[in-house]
N, C-alpha and C positions, 0 to 999 in steps of 0.2 A: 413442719416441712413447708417450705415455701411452692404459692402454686403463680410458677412462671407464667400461665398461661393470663391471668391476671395483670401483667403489667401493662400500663398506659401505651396507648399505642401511638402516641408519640417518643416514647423510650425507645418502643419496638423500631419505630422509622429509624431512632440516631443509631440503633445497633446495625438493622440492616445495611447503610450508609457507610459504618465503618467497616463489614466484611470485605477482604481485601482477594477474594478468588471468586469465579461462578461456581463453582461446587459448594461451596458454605452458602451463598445464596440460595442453591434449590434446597440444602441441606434443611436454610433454616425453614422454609416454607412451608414442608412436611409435617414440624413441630405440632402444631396444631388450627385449628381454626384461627381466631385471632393473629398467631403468627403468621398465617395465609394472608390475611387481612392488611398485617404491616408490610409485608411483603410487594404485595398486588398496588399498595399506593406509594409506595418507594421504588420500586424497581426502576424505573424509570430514569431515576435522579444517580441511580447506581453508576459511579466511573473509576471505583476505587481498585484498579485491574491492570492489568498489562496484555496486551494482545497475544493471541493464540497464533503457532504456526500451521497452518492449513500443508499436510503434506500432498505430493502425488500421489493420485491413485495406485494400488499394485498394481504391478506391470499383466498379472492374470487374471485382474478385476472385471466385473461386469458392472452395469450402473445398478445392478443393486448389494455391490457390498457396504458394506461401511468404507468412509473415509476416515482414516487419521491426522487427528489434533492434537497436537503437541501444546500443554499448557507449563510455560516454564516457571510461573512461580508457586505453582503444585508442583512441580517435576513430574509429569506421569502423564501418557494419553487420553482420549476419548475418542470414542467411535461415534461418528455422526452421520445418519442413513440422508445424503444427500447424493441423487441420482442425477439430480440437475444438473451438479458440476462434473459428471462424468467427460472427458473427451473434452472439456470445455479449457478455454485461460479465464483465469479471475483473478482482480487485482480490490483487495480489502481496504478498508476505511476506518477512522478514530469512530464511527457515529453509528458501527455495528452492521451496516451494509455490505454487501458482496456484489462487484457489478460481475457481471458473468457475460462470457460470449463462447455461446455453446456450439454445438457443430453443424446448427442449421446455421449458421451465423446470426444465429436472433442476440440480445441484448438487452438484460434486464437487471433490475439490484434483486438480491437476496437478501435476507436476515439468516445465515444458519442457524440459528438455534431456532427461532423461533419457527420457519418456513415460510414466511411471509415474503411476496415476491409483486416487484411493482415493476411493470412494462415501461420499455425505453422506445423513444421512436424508431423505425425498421431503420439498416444500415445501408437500402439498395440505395435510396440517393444518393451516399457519399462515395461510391463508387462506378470508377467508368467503364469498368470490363466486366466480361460476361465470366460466373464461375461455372468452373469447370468440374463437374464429380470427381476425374478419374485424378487431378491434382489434390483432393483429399483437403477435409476443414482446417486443419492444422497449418498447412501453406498458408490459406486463408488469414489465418490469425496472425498471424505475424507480419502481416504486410493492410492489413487495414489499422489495430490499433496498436499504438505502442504503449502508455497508459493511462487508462482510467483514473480520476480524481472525483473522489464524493466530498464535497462543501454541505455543509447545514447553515443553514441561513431565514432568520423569520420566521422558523415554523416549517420551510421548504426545503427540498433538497435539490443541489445543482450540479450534475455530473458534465463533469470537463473530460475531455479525451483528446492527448495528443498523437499526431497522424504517424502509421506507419508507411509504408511505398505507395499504396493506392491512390493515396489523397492528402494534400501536402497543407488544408487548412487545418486548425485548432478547432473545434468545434463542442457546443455544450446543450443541455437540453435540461427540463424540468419534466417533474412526472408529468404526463398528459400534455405534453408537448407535441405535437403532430410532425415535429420534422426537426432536426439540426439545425443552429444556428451557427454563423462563420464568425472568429475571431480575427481579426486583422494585428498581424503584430509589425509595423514598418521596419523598413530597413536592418530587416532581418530574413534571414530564411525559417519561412513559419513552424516547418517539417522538424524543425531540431527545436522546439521547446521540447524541457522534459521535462515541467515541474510546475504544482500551483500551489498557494499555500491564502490563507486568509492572513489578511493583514488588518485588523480593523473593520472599517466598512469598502474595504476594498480587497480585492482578490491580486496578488501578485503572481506574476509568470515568468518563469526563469527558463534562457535556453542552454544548450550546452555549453555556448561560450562565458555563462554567466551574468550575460546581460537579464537585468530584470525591466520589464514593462508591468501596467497596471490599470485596471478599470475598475466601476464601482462597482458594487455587487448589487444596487437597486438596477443599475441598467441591462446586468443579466436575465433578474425574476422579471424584467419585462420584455422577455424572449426579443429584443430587436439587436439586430449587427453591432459590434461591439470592434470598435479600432482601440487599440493600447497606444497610452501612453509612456514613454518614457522616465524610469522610478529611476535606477541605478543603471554607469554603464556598465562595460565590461571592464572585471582588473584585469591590472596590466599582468598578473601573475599566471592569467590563466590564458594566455595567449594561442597556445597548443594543445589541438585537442587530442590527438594522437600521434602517441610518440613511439617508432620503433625500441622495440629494446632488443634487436637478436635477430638473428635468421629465423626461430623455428619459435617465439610469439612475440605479439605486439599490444602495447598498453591500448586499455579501452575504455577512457575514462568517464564517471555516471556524474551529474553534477544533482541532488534538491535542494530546494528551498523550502523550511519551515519558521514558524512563529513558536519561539519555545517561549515562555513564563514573561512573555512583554520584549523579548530578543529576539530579532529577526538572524538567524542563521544558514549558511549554504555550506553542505556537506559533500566534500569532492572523494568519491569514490577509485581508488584505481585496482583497474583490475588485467590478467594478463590473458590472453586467448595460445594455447598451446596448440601448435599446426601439427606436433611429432606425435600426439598419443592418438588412442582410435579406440572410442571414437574422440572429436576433439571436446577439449575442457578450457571451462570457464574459472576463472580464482582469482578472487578479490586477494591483493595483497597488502594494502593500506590503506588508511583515510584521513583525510586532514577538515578540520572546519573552523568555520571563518565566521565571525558575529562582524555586523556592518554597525559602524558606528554613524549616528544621522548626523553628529557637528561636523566631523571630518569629510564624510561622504566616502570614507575608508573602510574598506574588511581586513580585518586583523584575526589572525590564527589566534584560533582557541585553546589551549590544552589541558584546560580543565572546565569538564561543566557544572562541577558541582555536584548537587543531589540528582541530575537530572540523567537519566538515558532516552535517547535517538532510536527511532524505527525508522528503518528506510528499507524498499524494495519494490515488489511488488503491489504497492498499498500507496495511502494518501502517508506522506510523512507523517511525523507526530511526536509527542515529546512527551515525556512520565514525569514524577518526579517518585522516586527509585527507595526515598525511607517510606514511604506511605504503602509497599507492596512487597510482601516476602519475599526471597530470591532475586529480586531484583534488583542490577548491577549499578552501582551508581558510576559516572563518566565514563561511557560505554556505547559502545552502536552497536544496536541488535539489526541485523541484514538478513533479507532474502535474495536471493538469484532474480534477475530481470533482464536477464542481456539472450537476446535470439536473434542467431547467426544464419548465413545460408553456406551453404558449398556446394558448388556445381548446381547452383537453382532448387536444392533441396533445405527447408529450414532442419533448423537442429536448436531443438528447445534444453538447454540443459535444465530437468529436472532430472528425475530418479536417484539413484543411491551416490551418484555424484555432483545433485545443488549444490550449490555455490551460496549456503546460510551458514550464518554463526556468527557471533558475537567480537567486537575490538576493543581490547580494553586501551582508550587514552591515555592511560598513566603510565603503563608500559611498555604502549603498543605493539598490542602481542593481539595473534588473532586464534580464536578459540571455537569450540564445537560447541553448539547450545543443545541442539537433539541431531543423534546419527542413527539412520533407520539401518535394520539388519536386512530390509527385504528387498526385491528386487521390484524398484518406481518405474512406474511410467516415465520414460524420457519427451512426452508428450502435453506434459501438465506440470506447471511452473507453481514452486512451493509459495506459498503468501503468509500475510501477516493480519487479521486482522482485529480489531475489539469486537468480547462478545458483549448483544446487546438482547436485554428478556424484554 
């Protein structure tokens, strides 16, 4: 009989590196000491995964039940006792982060698995008005951030946040930063970027028109005011950004910007806001994406990516490559719900049993259900996407 326990623990590392879900990782680490051992100095380097969907709370939850985790290349749940995120919006990361803005309006990342949680600077600078209890945290959220972006860089981490109604600059921070710093995006309205993506040693910003600007990313870790420059303008294709389709809704379209496998990609989301039902609903109905070619200075429609699927939503963009992970769709966009509406001065967060997630298959374009919960969500807390990180 062979005693596994026995194997070179540099084997141990090339195996733990190839497990292609987090459950076969704690799986393996259980094994036994040694396999603890491969474990505890790989985990680290572990990216062989596809992002978890973070659902809404149940709608009868207290912050201490569990939350559900939809892992789709296991197909099956997990339950994750995070109180934290109760009541709160949180927008996920490739680099295993969770920023969270909870219902004091505080702001910090999380790691859900691990529970490890690092303080973000307070948010009362960035705002001019006084809050009000009886208008409830939930208003609140929806009109300071619209989303969080976590960048890893040097060893650091740099959280971008584009503005909702409150406060119309761009603004980013590092752990232990004492305060908000302001991004300058010229001749543009700073209010509507909606997207950052790393490019190199530089951070790209894309707004809804698709105009991309750009700064370095050394001159962020040195917390000083950052003006962008002009990278790409805007195509001529994307000239309208809301277009009536009907009396009873109107398109509302999402634009990101990612760095997939050395290609710089922008993902145009369109989705329709329905006025007739009650309460109202949000549905993506297509996507289209565009790779920027650097000779031309041209983006050209993409309609195959290969081995590769797209996250987009509520999270930092990001890209797989889809033979390296079970279940996983190759030329594909796996989506979260990100759009929060008001009516009559009231937001209306579509989460609960009708978000707006599920997968597009390119090839066909046909839009599909990834996980449909049976129970009744918080309509208050917006489903996300993020990577687990041990």
């Amino acid at each position: 009989m062979a005693n596994w326990s026995d194997l070179a623990v540099d084997i141990l590392r090339e195996i733990v590196l190839k497990l292609d879900s987090a459950q076969d990782l704690v799986y393996f680490s259980v094994v036994c000491e040694s396999w603890q051992f491969a474990y505890s100095t790989a985990k680290s380097n572990w990216t062989r995964t596809m992002p978890w969907l973070m659902l809404p709370e149940n709608a009868q939850n207290s912050p201490n039940y569990p939350r559900i985790t939809y892992c789709p290349n296991k197909q099956r749940c997990y339950q994750l006792h995070l109180p934290q995120t109760y009541g709160a919006r949180c927008w996920g990361s490739s680099c295993g982060w969770v920023v969270v803005l909870d219902p004091n309006l505080e702001l910090y990342m999380l790691n859900p698995i691990t529970k490890s949680r690092i303080c973000l600077p307070p948010l009362s600078p960035m705002l001019n008005v006084s809050v009000k209890d009886e208008d409830g945290p939930a208003f609140y959220h929806t009109l300071i951030i619209e989303k969080a972006v976590v960048i890893e860089a040097d060893e650091k981490y740099i959280v971008i946040t584009t503005p909702g109604s409150f406060y119309r600059g761009v603004k980013y921070a590092t752990p232990g930063d004492r305060k908000w710093t302001e991004i300058y995006f010229p001749d543009t309205n700073k209010r509507y970027v909606s997207d950052v993506t790393r490019w190199g040693s530089n951070l790209l910003f894309i707004n809804d028109f698709g105009r991309v600007g750009y700064c370095e990313i050394s001159t962020l870790l040195s917390s000083q005011p950052v003006t962008l420059m002009e990278y790409i303008p805007q195509p001529s294709f994307l000239s309208d950004y809301i277009v009536p389709l009907s009396f009873n809704c109107k398109a509302l379209n999402q634009v990101y910007l990612l760095e997939s496998f050395g290609e710089l990609l922008m993902v145009f989301r369109y989705k329709i806001e329905l006025y007739d039902d009650d309460p109202w609903e949000c549905q993506t109905i297509n996507f289209k994406v565009y790779k920027f070619n650097f000779e031309t200075k041209i983006w050209a429609q993409v309609n195959d990516l290969g081995d590769v699927a797209i996250i987009v939503g509520s999270n930092t963009s990001l890209s797989i490559r889809a033979s390296r992970i079970h279940n996983c769709r190759r030329n594909c966009i796996y989506f979260s719900n990100d759009q929060w509406l008001f009516r009559n001065g009231n937001p209306l967060i579509f989460g609960g049993d009708k978000a707006d997630n599920g997968l597009f298959d390119i090839t066909n374009q046909a839009l599909e259900t990834v996980y449909r919960s049976h129970e009744n969500r918080s309509k208050l807390s917006s489903p996300f996407w993020f990577m687990p990180k041990f």
